[in-house]
C-alpha angles and dihedrals in degrees: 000000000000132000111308094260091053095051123106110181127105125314106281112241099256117087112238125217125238096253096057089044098056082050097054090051085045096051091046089052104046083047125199108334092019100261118131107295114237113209119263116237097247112068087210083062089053124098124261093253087048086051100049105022092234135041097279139199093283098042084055085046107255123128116255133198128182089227088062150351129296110302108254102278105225094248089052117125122244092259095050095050092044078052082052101040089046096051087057096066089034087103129083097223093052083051102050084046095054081045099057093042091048094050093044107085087213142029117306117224109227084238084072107042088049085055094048104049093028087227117156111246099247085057099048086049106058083048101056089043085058094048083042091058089054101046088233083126140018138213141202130187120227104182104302094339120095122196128191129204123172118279091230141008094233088068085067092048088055094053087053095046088053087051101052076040096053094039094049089045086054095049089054100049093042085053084056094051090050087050099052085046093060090050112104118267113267113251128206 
């Protein structure tokens, strides 16, 4: 497995502090006998800060995925998990999702919701892991089959208060657009 500054797997469980932290980067930069590291030639074999220019998310021991921001870590304040929470749904694919589910009276099978949005498997996956790591939905396994149902009702609450929000916000904006439309016409 290597020496832990070599290692490139997942975050180990314990938090770091930022101290150790610091001395870990600083390690991996200064390289074996100190001297000024050059890069290996496989980026898996580079150090978190090479690989992602600044001390990310991983290196300060929360979980990352490429579908969303780092998950709440458990010392986070309220604004900064509602941020998260928001981001998770900030994708049309995790809405329309939420939107099938919500609409269905009982648990989806992935098979259909991978008919209905003509996702590939692999895509539909990282969302719904997304969506997973912020109990918006829940799953359960029957045999090879996995449905999926909303983690709360109020989820559903939130789709239909974005609606009557996005439909107030357009009729608005639609008024406004009549309006210009009535304003004499601009002469040079």
């Amino acid at each position: 497995m290597g020496s832990p500054s070599s290692w490139v797997g997942p975050s180990p469980v314990r938090r770091r502090s930022g101290a150790e932290i610091d001395s870990r980067v600083a390690a991996d930069l200064a390289g074996p006998q100190g001297r000024s590291a050059r890069r290996p030639s496989t980026p898996a074999a580079w150090p978190t800060v090479w690989r992602t220019g600044t001390l990310g998310a991983r290196a300060r021991g929360h979980a990352i995925s490429r579908y969303c921001e780092a998950v709440n870590p458990p010392d986070a304040p309220l604004y900064e998990i509602k941020a998260n929470l928001f981001r998770a749904l900030a994708h049309p694919v995790r809405v329309r999702v939420l939107e099938i589910l919500a609409a269905s009276p009982q648990e989806v099978a992935v098979a259909d919701l991978l008919t209905t949005l003509g996702l590939e498997p692999s895509h539909l996956s990282g969302h719904l892991a997304v969506l997973r790591r912020h109990d918006v939905v829940t799953s359960r396994r029957v045999g090879s089959t996995v449905y999926y149902r909303l983690g709360h009702p109020a989820v559903a609450d939130v789709l239909a208060s974005a609606r009557v929000f996005l439909h107030d916000t357009l009729a608005t904006a639609a008024q406004r657009l009549d309006a210009a439309r009535d304003l004499p016409p601009v002469g040079r």
